[in-house]
N, C-alpha and C positions, 0 to 999 in steps of 0.2 A: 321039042327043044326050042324052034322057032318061038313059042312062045312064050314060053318061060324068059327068056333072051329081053323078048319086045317086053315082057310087064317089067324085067330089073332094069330095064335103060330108060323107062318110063319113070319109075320110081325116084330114080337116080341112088339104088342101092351097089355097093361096091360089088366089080367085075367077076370079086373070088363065089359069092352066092351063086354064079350058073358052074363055076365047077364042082357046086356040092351037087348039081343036079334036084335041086328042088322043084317043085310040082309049082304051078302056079297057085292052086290051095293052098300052097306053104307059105309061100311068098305074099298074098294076099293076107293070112292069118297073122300073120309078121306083123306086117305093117296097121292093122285092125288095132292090134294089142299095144302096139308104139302108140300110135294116136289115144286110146283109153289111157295110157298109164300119163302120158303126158300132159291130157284132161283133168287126170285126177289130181295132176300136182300145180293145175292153173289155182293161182291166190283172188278171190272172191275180192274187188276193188269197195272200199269201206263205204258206211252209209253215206247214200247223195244227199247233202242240205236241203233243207227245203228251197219250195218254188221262188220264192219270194227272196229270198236268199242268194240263191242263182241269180237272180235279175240285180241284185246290188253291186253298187259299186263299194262299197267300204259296208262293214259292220262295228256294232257296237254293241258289246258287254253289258245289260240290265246291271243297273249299280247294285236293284234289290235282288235278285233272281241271277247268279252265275252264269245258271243253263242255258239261259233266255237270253239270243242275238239279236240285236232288233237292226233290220236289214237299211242303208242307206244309198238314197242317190246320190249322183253326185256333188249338186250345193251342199248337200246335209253333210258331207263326210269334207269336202273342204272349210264348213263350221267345225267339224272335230280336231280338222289340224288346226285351224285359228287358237279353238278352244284349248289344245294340250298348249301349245304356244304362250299363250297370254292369259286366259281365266282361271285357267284349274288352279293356281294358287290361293284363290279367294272363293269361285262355285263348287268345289269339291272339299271333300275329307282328305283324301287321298292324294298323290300325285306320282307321274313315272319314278318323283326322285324322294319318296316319303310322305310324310304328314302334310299338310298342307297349311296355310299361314290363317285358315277361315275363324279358326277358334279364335287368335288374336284379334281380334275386327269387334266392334264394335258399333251399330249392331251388327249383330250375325248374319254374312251377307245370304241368299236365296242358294240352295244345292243347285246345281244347272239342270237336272231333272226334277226338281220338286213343280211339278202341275200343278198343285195346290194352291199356290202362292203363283205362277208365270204362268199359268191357262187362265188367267183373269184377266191382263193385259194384252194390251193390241200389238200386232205389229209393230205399229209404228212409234209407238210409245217407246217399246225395246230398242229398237233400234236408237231410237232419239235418246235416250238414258245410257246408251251402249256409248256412238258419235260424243253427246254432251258432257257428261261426268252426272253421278247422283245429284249433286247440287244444282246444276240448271233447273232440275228434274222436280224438285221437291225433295228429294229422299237423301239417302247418306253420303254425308261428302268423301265415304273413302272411296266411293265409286271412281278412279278417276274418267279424265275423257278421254274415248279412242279415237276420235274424229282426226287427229292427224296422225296416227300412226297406223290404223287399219282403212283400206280403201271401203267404200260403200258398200259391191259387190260382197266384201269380206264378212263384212256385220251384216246384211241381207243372212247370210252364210250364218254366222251365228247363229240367227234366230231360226233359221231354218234346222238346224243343229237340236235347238232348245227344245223345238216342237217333237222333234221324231224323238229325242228320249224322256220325254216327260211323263212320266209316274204320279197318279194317273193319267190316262195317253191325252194329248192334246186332240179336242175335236173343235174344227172352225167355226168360226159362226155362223156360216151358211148350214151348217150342218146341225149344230143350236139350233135357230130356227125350225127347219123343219123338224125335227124330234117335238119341239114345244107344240104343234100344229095337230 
């Protein structure tokens, strides 16, 4: 009885179980069967993201491909807030709040992902067409300039923005090069 006693005090099972007089086999098969059944009712925690994914700070939704997140650091995802802010009215179709104003424009300014067209240009050039307005630039004067209403670091931000979702993916030119070699 001694020991039936010490396994239900151990357990922390209620005091009435030693007046049934149960065997410590009993008392042990008990608690066996709690644990299984309890196991069996744990909920499976849904797929992990990928690696690359985990390590982001912000994500972004592939304009072409749904499924497809394309993972962002930091600068890159403080270019997304700049970008729903201020661009997506004229680089996008779309916008949080409907269609977007790109169709009206004349010409039809660059999608903010289109590589096509923005993996041909430099840095610096984006930025200085971003700061300037199109017309400093050579290009269209609806561009206007951001240069007083976006800090430096901000438009850095954009273009770092532009690179990580450009379709086809933007590669550097350090990285040009050696491909060419």
């Amino acid at each position: 009885m001694a020991k039936a006693k010490w396994l239900v005090e151990i357990c922390g099972l209620p005091f009435t179980v030693c007046r049934l007089k149960l065997s410590p086999r009993v008392v042990i098969a008990l608690l066996i069967c709690g644990c299984l059944t309890l196991a069996a009712c744990y909920k499976k925690p849904a797929a992990m993201p990928s690696d690359s994914q985990l390590k982001a700070y912000d994500t972004e939704q592939d304009w072409n491909d749904p499924q497809h997140l394309i993972p962002l650091n930091y600068l890159q995802a403080e270019g997304k807030r700049v970008f729903y802010n201020n661009c997506v009215w004229c680089h996008a179709d779309t916008t949080p709040a409907g269609p977007s104003n790109r169709g009206n424009l004349t010409p039809t300014p660059a999608l903010m992902d289109d590589g096509a067209t923005l993996n041909g240009l430099s840095d610096e050039f984006m930025q200085n067409i971003i700061t300037l307005g199109g017309s400093a630039m050579g290009r269209s004067a609806m561009m206007p300039p951001w240069g007083r209403t976006l800090t430096p670091d901000e438009i850095r931000a954009v273009v770092a923005y532009a690179r990580a979702v450009a379709q086809p993916p933007y590669r550097p030119p350090s990285s040009r090069a050696k491909d060419a070699d």
